[in-house]
Structure formats: C-alpha cells, structure tokens
C-alpha positions in Angstrom: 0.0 0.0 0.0 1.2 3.0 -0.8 1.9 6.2 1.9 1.9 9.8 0.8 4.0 12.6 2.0 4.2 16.5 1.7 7.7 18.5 1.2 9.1 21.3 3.3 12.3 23.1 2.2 13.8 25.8 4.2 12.0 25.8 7.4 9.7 24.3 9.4 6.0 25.9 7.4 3.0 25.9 10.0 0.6 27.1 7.0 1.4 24.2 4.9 1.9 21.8 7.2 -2.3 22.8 8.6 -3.2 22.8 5.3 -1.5 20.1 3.4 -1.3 17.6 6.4 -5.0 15.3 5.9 -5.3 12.0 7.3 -4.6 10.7 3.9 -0.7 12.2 4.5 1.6 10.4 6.6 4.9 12.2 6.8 6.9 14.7 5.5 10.1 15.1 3.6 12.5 17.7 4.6 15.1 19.2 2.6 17.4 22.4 2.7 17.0 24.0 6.1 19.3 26.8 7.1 18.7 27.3 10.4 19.2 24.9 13.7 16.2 25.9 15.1 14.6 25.0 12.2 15.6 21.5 12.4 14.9 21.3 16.1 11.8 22.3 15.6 10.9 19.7 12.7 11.9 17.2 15.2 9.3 18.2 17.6 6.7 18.4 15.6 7.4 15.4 14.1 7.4 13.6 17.7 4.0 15.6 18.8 2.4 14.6 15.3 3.7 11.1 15.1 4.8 11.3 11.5 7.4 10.1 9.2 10.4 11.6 8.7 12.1 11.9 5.0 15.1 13.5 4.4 16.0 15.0 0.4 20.2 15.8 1.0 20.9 17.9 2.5 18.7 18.5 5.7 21.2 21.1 6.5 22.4 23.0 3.6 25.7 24.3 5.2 26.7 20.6 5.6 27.7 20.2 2.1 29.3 22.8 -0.7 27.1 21.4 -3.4 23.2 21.3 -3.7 23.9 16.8 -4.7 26.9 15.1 -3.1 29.2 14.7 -6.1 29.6 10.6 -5.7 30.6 9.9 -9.1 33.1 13.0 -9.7 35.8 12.2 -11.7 38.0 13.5 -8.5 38.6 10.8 -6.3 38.8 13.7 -3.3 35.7 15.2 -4.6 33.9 11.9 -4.6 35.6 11.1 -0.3 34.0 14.4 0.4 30.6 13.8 -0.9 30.4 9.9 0.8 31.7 11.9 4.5 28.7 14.6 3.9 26.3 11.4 3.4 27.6 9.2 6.2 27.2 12.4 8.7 23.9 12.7 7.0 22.9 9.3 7.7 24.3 9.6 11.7 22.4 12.1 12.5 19.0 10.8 10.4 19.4 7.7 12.2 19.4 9.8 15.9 16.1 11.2 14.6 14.5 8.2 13.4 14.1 9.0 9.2 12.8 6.6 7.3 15.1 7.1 4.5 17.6 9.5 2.7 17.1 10.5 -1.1 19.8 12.1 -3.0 20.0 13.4 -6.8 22.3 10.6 -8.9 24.3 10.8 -11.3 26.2 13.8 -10.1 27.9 15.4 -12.0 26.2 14.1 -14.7 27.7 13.4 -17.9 25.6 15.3 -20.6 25.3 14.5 -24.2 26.9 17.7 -25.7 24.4 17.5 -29.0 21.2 18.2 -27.4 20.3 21.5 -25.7 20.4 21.5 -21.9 19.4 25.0 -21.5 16.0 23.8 -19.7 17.5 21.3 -17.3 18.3 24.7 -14.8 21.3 23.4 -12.8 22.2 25.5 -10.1 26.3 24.7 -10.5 28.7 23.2 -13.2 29.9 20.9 -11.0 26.2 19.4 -11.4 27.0 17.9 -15.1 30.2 17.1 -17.5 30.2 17.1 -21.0 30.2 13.0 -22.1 33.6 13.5 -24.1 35.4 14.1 -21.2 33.8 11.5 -19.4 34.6 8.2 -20.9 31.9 5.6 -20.7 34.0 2.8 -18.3 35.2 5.4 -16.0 31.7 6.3 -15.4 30.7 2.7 -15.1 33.6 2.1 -12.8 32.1 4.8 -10.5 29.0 3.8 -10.5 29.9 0.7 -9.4 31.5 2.2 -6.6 29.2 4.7 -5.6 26.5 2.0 -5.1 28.7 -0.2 -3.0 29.6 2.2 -0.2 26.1 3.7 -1.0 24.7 0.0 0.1 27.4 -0.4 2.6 26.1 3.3 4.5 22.9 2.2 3.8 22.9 -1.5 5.8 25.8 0.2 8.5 22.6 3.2 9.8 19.8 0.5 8.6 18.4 3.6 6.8 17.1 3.1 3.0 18.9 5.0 0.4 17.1 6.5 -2.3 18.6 7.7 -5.9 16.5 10.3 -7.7 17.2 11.0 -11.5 17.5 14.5 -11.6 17.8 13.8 -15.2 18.9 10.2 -17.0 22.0 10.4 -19.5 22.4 7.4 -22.0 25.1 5.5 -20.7 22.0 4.6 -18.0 18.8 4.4 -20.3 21.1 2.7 -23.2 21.9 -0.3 -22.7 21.9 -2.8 -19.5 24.1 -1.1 -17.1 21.7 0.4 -14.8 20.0 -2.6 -14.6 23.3 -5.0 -13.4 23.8 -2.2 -11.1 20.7 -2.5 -9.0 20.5 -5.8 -9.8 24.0 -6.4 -7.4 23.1 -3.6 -5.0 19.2 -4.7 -4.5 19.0 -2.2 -1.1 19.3 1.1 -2.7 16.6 1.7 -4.5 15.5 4.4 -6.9 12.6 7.7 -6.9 11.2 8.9 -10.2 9.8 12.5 -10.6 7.0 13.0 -12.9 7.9 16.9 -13.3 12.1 16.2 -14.2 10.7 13.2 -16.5 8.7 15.5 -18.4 11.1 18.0 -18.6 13.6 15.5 -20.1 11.2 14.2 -22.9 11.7 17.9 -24.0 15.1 17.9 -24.1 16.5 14.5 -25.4 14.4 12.9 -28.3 16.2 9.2 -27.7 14.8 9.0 -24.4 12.1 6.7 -23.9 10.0 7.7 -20.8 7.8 5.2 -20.9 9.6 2.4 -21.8 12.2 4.0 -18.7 9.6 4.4 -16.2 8.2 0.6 -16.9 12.1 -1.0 -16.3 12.7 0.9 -13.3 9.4 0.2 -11.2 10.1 -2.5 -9.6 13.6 -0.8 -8.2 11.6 2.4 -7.3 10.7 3.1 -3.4 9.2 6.6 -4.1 7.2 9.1 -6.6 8.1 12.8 -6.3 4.6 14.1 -8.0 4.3 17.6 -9.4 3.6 19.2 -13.0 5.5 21.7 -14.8 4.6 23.6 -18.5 7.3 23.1 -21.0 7.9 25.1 -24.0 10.9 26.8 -24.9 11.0 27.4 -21.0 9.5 26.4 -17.7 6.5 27.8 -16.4 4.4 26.7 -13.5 7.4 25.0 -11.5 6.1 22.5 -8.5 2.2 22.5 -9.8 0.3 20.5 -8.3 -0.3 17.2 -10.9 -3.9 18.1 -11.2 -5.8 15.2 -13.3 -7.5 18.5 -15.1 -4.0 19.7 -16.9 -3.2 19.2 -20.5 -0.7 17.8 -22.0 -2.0 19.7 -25.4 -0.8 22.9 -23.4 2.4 21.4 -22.7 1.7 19.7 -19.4 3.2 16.5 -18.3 1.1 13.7 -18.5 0.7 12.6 -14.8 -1.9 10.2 -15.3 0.3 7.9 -18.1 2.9 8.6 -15.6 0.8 7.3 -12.5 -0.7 4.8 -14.7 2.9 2.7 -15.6 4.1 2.8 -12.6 1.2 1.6 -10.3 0.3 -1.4 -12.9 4.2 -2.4 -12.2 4.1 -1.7 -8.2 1.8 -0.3 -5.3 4.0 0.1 -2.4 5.3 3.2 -3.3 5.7 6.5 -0.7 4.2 9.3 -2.6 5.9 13.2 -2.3 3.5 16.1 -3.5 5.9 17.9 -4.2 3.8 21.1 -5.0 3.1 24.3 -4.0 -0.2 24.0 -3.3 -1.1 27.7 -2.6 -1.7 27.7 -6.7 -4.8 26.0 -6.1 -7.9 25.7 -4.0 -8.1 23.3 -1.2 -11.0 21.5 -3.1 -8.7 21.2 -5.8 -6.2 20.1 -3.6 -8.1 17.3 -1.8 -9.0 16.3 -5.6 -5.9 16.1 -6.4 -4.7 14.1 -3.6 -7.9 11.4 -4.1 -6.6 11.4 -8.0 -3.9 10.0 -7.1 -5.0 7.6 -4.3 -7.0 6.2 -6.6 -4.2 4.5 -8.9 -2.8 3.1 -5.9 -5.6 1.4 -4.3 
C-alpha cells in the first residue's frame, strides 16, 4: 500500500503543514533547512504529530558545498568528500528516526553535448560534464563504486537510500548497465519524478520515458509528484499534478505517468511535491484522491 508525504524546504512551514497535512498524509520530507532551530523544531513536531520523517540531502544546507553530493566525480577527493557529507547525513538521520535518505544521482552528470540543456536549470557546473570528457567505463567504474559504499552506509545506519534521476544520461537508459547495477546492490533503490521526466522528454528525443519508467518500477521506493509547463521554457514550477492539466498545453502527462508505474508496483511513498497555494483546497483534496486512486 502505498503512503503519501508532503515536502518542506527551508523551514519548518506551519501554513502548509495545517493545510496540506489530511489524514490521507503520513509524513513529510524535509530538505534544505538553514537554520538549527529549524531543524529542532521539525523534530518536535514530528514527535507531537507522530509522522514520518524523509530526508531530500541535504537536511542542512551548510553541511555540504554542493546542492547533490558529487559521488561519481571524476576526483577521487571530490567523490571522499561527498560519501563523509552522506555518512554524517545518515548519523544524524538515524538519531532522529528517518525513514530514508534520497539524494539526486548521477552527479555530476555526464551530458550528451548535441542536445540543448538549457531547460534542465542546474544550479552549479559541478552538477554535469560534458560525455567527451567523461569516458563511458570510467563512469561505469564509479558507478559501481558509488552503489557499493552507498549499500554499505545504507545496511551500517539501517536507513534506506534512495537515488533520484535528476535527469537520466544514456550511458544509464542505453543499454543494460543500470539494470546490473541494481541488480547487485538490491538495497538502494531508486525515486522517479513526474515533473524532471517530463522535462527530459523535452530535451532528449532518444529518451524513452515510458519504456524507462516501466524497467525501473520495480527498483523504485518513491514518486516525487508535481507538473510543470514546458515550451521553450519552464513555467508553472512545482504545480500540483492536477488530473484537469493538458498535456495539449504542454503539461506532463501525470496520469500515463501514474498509470505505468502503479500497474508495475503499489508500495510506493508518494511526495506532493507542489506548491499547493496555486490551487484551492478543493482542488487540492482532488488532487490528492486522484492520485490515491491508482494506488488502491
């Protein structure tokens, strides 16, 4: 059966918590927070209203110099750095009691240099590198790695580990070696975003997103659900995946997106990760029993 959860970045937000928290919610995913307070504070509230804790990396966003720990970098010290940020992520999620911790993968990511990334929005170059100066076995190689000490963190704090494509390059939709990678490391497990997966399909015309979405179901522990326009830019960032959106305007389609994945697996946790001030709260509680309803 699947759970659902709501997102909170920066601070602790009362509003959305009164609002967005039903009975059908049944924790929250917390990412980004700049302030201890902040973070003592989520911890209470999470204690007084007995609810699940997710982590997106980094809880504390002075703990790290990059928004993604870099685990793949072509830098062997760069790639040390980002595994000591996760482990001390992982220590302190396991004092609180998380149920797991989701990080962006790859990073950096290697980017074929004929399409145009311009709509992809990373916030740093060390976020991607151009695939000619990232030869195909190196990247292999690290992967490899990376999901070893990944699953080795991951068993050490008995805390799941979850990969989210922030976008997919073709060394991991071409070919098998995604697949033999989870295959050997069946703990860490993946999270698929309906907004990013969109947003990809507009960018590289040899990805397949439903034939990607259908292969990686059965390694995927979570859905980050929101909708985003795209044209020859992004409008309407983190809208909430309202069954009533178009994908004639440019919308993702959520519902072929919800529909792949819930005929492959069920127990899933859910993120709305909206902002659901955009719409009504009838629209929201639609929205929420949309969804429910593929799950069921």
């Amino acid at each position: 059966m699947a759970e659902y959860f709501i997102g909170m970045h920066v601070q602790f937000d009362e509003d959305k918590y009164l609002r967005d928290f039903t009975e059908d919610i049944s924790g929250i995913e917390f990412c980004n927070f700049g302030e201890q307070g902040e973070i003592e504070k989520l911890i209470r509230k999470a204690r007084e209203g007995r609810y699940k804790i997710g982590v997106h990396f980094p809880l504390n966003k002075a703990s790290y110099k990059y928004r993604d720990p870099l685990v793949v970098a072509l830098d062997e010290n760069e790639r040390l750095e980002a595994f000591e940020a996760i482990e001390s992520e992982l220590e302190f999620g396991r004092d609180i009691g998380i149920e797991y911790l989701l990080m962006h993968f790859p990073k950096p990511m290697p980017l074929d240099e004929s399409l145009n990334w311009e709509l992809a929005s990373f916030q740093s170059s060390a976020e991607f590198v151009w695939q000619k100066d990232y030869p195909y076995e190196v990247f292999k190689d690290n992967c490899f790695e990376a999901f070893k000490k990944l699953s080795e963190l991951s068993y050490k704090y008995g805390i799941q580990i979850v990969l989210e494509f922030d976008f997919v390059n073709k060394y991991l939709y071409e070919g098998d070696l995604l697949m033999e990678i989870l295959q050997q490391y069946p703990n860490i497990k993946l999270c698929l975003d309906s907004a990013r997966i969109h947003v990809q399909n507009n960018i590289d015309i040899n990805f397949d997103y439903k034939k990607f979405i259908k292969e990686m179901a059965k390694y995927t522990y979570s859905l980050h659900l929101s909708n985003v326009k795209v044209t020859d830019k992004l409008e309407y960032r983190h809208y909430p995946p309202l069954m009533t959106l178009k994908i004639e305007e440019h919308w993702g389609d959520t519902a072929e997106f919800l529909r792949i994945i819930s005929e492959e697996k069920k127990d899933l946790k859910i993120l709305f990760e909206h902002d659901s001030k955009k719409i009504s709260y009838e629209e929201l509680i639609e929205c929420y029993q949309w969804v429910k309803s593929y799950f069921e």
